[in-house]
Every structure is written in structure tokens, then in C-alpha cells.
C-alpha positions as CSV (number, residue, x, y, z in Angstrom):
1,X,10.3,-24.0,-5.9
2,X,8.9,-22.8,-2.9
3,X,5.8,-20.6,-3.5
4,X,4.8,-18.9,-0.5
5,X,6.3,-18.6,3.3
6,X,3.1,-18.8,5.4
7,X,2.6,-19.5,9.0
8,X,1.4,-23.1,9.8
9,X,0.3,-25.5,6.4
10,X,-0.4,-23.4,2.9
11,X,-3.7,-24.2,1.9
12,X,-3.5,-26.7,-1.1
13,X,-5.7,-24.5,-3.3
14,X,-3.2,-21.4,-3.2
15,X,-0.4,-23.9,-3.9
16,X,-2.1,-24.8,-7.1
17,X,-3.2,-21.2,-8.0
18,X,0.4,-20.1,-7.4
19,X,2.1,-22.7,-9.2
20,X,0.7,-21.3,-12.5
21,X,2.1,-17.6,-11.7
22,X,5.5,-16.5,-13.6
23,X,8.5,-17.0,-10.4
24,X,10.5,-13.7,-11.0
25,X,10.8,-12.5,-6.7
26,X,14.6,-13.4,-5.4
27,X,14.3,-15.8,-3.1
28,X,15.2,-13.4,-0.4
29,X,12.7,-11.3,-0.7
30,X,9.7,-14.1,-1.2
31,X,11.1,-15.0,2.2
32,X,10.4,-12.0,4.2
33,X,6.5,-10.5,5.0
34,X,5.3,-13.7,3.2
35,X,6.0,-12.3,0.0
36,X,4.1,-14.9,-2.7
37,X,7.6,-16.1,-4.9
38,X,5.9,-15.4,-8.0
39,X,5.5,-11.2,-7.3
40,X,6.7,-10.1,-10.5
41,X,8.0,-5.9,-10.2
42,X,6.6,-3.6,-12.9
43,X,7.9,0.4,-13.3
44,X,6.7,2.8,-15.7
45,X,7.0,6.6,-16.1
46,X,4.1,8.8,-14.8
47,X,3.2,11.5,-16.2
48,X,4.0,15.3,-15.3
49,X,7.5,13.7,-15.2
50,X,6.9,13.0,-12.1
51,X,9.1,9.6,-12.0
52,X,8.8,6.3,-12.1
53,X,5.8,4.3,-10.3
54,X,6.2,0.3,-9.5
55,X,3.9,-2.1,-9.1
56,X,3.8,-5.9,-8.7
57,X,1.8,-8.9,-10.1
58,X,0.3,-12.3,-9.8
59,X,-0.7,-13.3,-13.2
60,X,-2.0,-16.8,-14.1
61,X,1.0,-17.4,-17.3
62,X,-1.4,-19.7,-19.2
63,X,-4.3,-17.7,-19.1
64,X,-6.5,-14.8,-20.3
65,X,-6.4,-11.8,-18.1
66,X,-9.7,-10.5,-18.0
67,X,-9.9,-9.0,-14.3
68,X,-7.8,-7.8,-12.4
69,X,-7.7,-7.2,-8.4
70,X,-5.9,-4.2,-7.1
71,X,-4.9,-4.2,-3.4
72,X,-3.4,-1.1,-1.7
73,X,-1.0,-1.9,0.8
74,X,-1.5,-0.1,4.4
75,X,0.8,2.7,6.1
76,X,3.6,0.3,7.0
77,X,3.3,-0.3,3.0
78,X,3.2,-3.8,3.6
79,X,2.6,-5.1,-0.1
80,X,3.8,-8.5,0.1
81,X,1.2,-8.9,3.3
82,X,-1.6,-7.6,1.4
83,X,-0.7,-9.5,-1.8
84,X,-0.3,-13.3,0.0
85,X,-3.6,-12.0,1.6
86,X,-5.2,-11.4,-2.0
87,X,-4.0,-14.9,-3.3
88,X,-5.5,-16.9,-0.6
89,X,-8.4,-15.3,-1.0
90,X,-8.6,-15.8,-5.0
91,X,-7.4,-19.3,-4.1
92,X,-11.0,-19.8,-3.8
93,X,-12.1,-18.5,-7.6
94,X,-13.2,-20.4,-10.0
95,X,-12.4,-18.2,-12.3
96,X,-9.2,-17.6,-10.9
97,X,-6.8,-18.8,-14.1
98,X,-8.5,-15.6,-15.8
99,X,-7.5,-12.7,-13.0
100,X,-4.5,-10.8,-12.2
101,X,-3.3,-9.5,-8.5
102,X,-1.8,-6.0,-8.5
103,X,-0.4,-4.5,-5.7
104,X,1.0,-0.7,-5.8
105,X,3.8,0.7,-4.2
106,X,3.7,4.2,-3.1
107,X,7.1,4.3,-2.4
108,X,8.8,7.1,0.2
109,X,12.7,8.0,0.8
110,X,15.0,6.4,2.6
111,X,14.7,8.9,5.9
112,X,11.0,8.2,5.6
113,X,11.0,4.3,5.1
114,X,12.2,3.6,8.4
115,X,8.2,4.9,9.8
116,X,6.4,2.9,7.4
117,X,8.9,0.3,6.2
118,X,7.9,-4.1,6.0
119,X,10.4,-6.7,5.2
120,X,11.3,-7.3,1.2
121,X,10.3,-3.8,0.2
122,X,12.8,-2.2,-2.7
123,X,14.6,1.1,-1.7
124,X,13.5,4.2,-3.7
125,X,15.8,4.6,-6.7
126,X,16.8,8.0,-7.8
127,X,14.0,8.4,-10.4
128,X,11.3,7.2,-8.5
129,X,8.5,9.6,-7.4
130,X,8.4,9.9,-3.9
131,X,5.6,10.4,-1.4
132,X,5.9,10.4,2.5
133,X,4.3,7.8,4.5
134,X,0.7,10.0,4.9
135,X,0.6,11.8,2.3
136,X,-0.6,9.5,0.0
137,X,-3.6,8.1,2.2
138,X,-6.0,10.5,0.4
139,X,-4.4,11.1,-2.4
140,X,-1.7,13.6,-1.9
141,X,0.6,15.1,-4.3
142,X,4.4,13.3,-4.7
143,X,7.2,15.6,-2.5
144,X,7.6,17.2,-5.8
145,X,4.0,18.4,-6.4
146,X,3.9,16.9,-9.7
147,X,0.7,14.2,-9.4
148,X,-1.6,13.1,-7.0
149,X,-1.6,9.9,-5.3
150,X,-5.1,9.3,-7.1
151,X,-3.9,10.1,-10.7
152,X,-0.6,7.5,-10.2
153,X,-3.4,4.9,-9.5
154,X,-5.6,5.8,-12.3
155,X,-1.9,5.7,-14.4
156,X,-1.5,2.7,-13.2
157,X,-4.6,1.2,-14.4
158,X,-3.8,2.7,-18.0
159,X,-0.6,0.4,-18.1
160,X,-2.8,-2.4,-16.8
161,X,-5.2,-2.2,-19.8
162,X,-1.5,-2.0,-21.7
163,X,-0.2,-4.6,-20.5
164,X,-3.4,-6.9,-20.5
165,X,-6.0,-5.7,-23.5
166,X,-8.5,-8.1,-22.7
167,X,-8.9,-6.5,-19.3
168,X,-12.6,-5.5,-18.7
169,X,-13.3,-5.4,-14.9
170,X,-11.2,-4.2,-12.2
171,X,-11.6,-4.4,-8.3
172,X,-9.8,-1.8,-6.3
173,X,-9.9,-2.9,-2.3
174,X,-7.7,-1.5,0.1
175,X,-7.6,-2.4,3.8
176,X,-6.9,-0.1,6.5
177,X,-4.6,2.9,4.9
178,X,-5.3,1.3,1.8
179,X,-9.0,1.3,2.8
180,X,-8.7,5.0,3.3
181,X,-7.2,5.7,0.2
182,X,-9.6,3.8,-1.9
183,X,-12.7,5.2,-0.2
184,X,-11.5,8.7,-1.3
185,X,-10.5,7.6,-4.8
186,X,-14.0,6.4,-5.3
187,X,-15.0,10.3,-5.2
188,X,-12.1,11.3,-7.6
189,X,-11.0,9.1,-9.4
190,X,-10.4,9.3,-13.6
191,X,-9.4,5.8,-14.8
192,X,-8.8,5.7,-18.4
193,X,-12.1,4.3,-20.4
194,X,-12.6,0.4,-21.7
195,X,-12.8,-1.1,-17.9
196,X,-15.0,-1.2,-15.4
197,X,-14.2,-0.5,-12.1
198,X,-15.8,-1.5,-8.7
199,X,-14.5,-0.9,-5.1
200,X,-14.0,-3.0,-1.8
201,X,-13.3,-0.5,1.4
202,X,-12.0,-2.2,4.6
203,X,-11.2,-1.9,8.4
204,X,-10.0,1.9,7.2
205,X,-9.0,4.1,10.5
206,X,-11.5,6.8,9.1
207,X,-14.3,8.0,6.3
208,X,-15.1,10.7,4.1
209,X,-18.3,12.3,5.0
210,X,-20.3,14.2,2.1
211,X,-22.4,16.0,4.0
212,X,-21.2,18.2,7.0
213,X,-21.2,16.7,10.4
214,X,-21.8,18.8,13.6
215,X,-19.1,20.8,14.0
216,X,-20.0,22.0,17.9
217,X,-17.2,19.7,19.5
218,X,-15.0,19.8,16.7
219,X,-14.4,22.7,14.3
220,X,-12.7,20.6,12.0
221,X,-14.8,17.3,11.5
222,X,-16.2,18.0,8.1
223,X,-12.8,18.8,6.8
224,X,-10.7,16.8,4.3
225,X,-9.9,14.2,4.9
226,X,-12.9,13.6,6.8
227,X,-15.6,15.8,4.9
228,X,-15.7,18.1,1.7
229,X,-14.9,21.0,3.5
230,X,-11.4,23.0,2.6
231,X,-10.7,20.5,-0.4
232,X,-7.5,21.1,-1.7
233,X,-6.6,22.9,-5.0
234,X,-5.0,19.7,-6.7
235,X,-8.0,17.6,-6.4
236,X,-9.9,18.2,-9.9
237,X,-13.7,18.0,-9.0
238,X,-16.1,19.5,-6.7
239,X,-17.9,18.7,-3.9
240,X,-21.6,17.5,-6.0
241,X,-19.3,15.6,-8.6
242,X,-17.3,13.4,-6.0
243,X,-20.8,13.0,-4.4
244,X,-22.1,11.9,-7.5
245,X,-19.0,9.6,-8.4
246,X,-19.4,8.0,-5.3
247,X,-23.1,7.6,-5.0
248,X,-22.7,5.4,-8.7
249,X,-20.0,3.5,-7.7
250,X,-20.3,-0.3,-7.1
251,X,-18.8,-0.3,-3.7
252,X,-18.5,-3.5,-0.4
253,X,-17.4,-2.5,2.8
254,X,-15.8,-4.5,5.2
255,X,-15.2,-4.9,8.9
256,X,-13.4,-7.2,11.2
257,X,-16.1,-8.2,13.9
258,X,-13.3,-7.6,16.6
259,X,-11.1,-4.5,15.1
260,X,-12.6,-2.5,18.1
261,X,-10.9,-1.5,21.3
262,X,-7.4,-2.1,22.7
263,X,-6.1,-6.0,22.9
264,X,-3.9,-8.1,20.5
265,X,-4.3,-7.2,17.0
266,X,-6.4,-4.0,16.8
267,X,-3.3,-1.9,16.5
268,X,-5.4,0.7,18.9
269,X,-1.9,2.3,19.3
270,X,-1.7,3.7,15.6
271,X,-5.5,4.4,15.5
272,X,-6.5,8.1,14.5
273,X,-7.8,9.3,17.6
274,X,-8.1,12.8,16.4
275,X,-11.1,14.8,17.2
276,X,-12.6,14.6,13.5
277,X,-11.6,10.9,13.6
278,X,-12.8,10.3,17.0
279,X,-16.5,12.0,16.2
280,X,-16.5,9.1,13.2
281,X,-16.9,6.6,16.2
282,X,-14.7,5.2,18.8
283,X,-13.4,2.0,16.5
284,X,-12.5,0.6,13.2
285,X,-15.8,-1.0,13.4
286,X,-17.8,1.7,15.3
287,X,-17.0,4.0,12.7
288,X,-17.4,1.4,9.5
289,X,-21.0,0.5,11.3
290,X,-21.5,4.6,11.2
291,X,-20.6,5.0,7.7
292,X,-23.3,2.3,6.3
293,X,-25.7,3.7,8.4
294,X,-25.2,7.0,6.9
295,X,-24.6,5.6,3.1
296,X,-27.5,3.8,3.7
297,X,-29.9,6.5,5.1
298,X,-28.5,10.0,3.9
299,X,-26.3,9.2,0.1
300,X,-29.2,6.6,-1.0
301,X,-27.2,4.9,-3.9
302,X,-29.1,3.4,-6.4
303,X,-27.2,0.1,-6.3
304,X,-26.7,-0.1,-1.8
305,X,-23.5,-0.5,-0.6
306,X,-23.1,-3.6,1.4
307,X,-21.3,-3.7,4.7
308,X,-20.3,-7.6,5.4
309,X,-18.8,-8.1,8.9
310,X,-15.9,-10.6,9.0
311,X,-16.7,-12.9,12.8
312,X,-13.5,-13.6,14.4
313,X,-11.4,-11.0,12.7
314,X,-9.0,-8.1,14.5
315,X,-7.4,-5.7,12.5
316,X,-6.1,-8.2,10.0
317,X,-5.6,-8.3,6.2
318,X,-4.8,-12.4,6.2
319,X,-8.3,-12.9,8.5
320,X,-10.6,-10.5,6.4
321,X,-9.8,-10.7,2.5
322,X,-9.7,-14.5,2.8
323,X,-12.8,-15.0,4.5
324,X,-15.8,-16.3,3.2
325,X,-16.9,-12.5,3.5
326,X,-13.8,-11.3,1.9
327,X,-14.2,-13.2,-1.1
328,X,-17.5,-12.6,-1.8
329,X,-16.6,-8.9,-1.9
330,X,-13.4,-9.6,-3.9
331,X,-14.6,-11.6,-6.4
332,X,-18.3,-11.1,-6.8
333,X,-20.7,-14.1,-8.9
């Protein structure tokens, strides 16, 4: 059975780790983006009948599931990248037999797919809910304006603890759009009670500011998505509870050392270079470094919120969750 297509020799570790998940992918579709073989597809109704949501899984079949990782996928909603990048890095964990590897899909319609498409993705059925390829970043409602992005995760997590009873403790880590998306769930979030939750942020294009930023060269720099300013009406909290959230939260950052300035692999191109993106910093890492600074200095959690900078990394999911960094921020002690 092959288990995973990589490039070059699959580390003997992940071999083992993935020989004990259930193989349920087609063939086909473990072939392309490096899907791991033994992704397993889950659906379940939202609520708000809203439609149908879909995940997929790596779960050990002889163990326990205790923990779980969940990785969001970027904007070209490349899940089966972001999942092969998630097993190497469990590959690693001793207590790997024990945790399960969720990937979401925030799937779009077939006019959108082709802007934010990778190989071995499933086309959007009929009762699917349906975002477009943005709008879910910071938690936008579905085309139909029945649920926020934010409340199908928190769903999500609901039919995780379903699925898995003995679930306790949950990671949510995104990287780049995922990284957005998970920075902003942090602030308003409402997963269902009996877990608990902690967050890895990484190599996201841009940050959500609490406090307003000077405005003088850019009008709209403390506005959502970027600040607290002009939040809108379907998010459920206010501006001192998402504060609040966020300042509790057990939250890693993470930056690739070289996701900075135009060459191979920093995807400058698709970079938000809008103004209120571009007063964050001139970089994935400029504006990561900014960020810490200012969680650091201005929110003051009680528990800090580590940056780890990943040496030898671009703008790269299979160079940053693997690494010695990666992990430790994955999969804490």
C-alpha cells in the first residue's frame, strides 16, 4: 500500500505512524498534492441548515484519541499539503498513537474553485455550504448568510468530541490563510465545552490588531480584518470580549526565517500589499516580528505568547510545521 507520495525518501518514522491510520483516499487522489493515503472524508450537517461541512482525518485505528490537531488549509485550499505537512510533523510524537489530524475544508463552487483550487480536492456537491475563496479567511458568513466560517469550525469540533469522547485537548494551527483565519478565531471563537483548546498562528499574510493603529496614512488600518474597528453584525462579541478571549488563550506563533521579500518560495506575488496590510510591516516575517512585539508589550497575556522563528524556511507549510520549531508548537511536552 503506498502511504504517502513525497518528494525524495519518506522519512521512516511517518511510514510507521501512517501505517497505523485507516486507508479509505482512492488511490488517485492520495496521488496528487501529496495527499497522505489514509485521509479518511467526514460530512455532517451544520446548523442554521446551512449544508453540509467535510472534513478529513488521520486517526491512529488502534488507539485512544485523546488530542486532536486541526490544520486549516491556506487560500489555494490545499488540504492534502497541509495534512502530509501535519503527519511529518507528528511523525516525531511520542504520543502520536493517541492523536488525530483534522483537516477542514471550506469548500467554494465550481466558478470559484478554479482561484483557489489544489490537486485531489472533491467538487462541491449540491448540499454543501458554500463560501468563496476569501470570505472565509476571517470568518465570513457561507454565500447564503446562514453561519460564519468561525461557528462551522467550532461545529466541527462538536462532531470531533462526537466522534472521539475521550477527546480532551485540541490544537488549532493554521498557516498562512489558515494562519489568518485561526488568529481571528482565537478572539471569537465558541467551541462546545469538555476540551481544551490551544492555538498555533503561522507565516499569516496579516494580523488583527486590538488596539487602533495610526490611522494618518491609512484611514482604514484599524479596520476588520486588521483591527476592531467596523466589526461586522454576524460576529457575536465585542471589541473587550475578543480582547479578553484572546489575551487567555494559549497561543505559538510561527515564522519562516526567509518568508520575506521577493525570490523562490515567498509567494510575494499573492502577498496583501494593501495599505492596512502594508502598515503591519513589509513581510510575512516583518509583520509576524511586529505582532509579538506588540502582544508582548501592549496585550500582556498572562501566559506570553511565544514567537519561534523557523531558520531556513520560505513561505512553506512542509519546512515550518515539521521543523524542530514546528513541533514543539504543535505538540507541546
Amino acid at each position: 500500500m503506498r502511504l504517502l507520495r513525497t518528494v525524495g525518501k519518506t522519512l521512516s518514522r511517518l511510514m510507521v505512524l501512517l501505517a497505523c491510520w485507516l486507508p479509505v483516499v482512492p488511490q488517485a487522489l492520495a496521488a496528487s498534492q501529496a495527499w497522505p493515503a489514509s485521509a479518511r472524508e467526514h460530512t455532517f450537517a451544520l446548523a442554521e441548515n446551512a449544508g453540509n461541512f467535510h472534513y478529513f482525518t488521520l486517526a491512529p485505528a488502534g488507539g485512544k484519541v485523546t488530542r486532536a490537531l486541526i490544520v486549516l488549509h491556506g487560500h489555494p485550499r490545499d488540504v492534502g499539503n497541509t495534512l502530509t505537512a501535519a503527519a511529518q510533523a507528528a511523525s516525531n510524537t511520542p504520543d502520536a498513537q493517541n492523536i488525530a489530524i483534522v483537516a477542514p475544508l471550506f469548500q467554494v463552487s465550481s466558478t470559484d474553485a478554479s482561484h483557489c483550487h489544489s490537486d485531489g480536492l472533491p467538487e462541491a456537491l449540491p448540499d454543501d455550504a458554500l463560501w468563496n475563496c476569501h470570505s472565509w479567511l476571517d470568518g465570513g458568513k457561507d454565500n447564503a448568510g446562514n453561519l460564519s466560517a468561525f461557528s462551522a469550525l467550532d461545529e466541527t469540533i462538536g462532531d470531533l468530541k462526537q466522534r472521539w469522547p475521550a477527546l480532551s485537548e485540541i490544537t488549532v494551527a493554521g498557516f498562512s490563510a489558515g494562519g489568518q483565519f485561526v488568529q481571528h478565531y482565537i478572539a471569537f471563537s465558541h467551541p462546545p465545552a469538555g476540551v481544551t483548546l490551544r492555538y498555533v498562528v503561522a507565516d499569516p499574510g496579516s494580523w488583527l490588531y486590538f488596539d487602533a493603529l495610526n490611522a494618518d496614512a491609512c484611514p482604514a488600518v484599524s479596520d476588520y480584518k486588521y483591527g476592531m474597528h467596523n466589526l461586522p453584525a454576524w460576529l457575536p462579541d465585542n471589541p473587550i470580549k475578543a480582547r479578553d478571549r484572546y489575551r487567555s488563550a494559549e497561543v505559538r506563533y510561527l515564522e519562516g526565517s526567509d518568508d520575506r521579500g521577493k525570490g523562490k518560495g515567498r509567494y510575494w506575488r499573492i502577498l496583501d500589499k494593501s495599505c492596512a496590510a502594508m502598515a503591519q510591516g513589509a513581510s510575512r516575517l516583518e509583520r509576524g516580528e511586529n505582532y509579538a512585539r506588540y502582544d508582548r508589550d501592549v496585550l500582556k497575556p498572562a501566559r506570553p505568547h511565544t514567537l519561534a522563528i523557523v531558520a531556513g524556511c520560505a513561505h512553506d507549510v512542509r519546512c515550518v510545521f515539521p521543523s524542530a520549531e514546528g513541533r514543539q508548537a504543535l505538540f507541546k511536552p
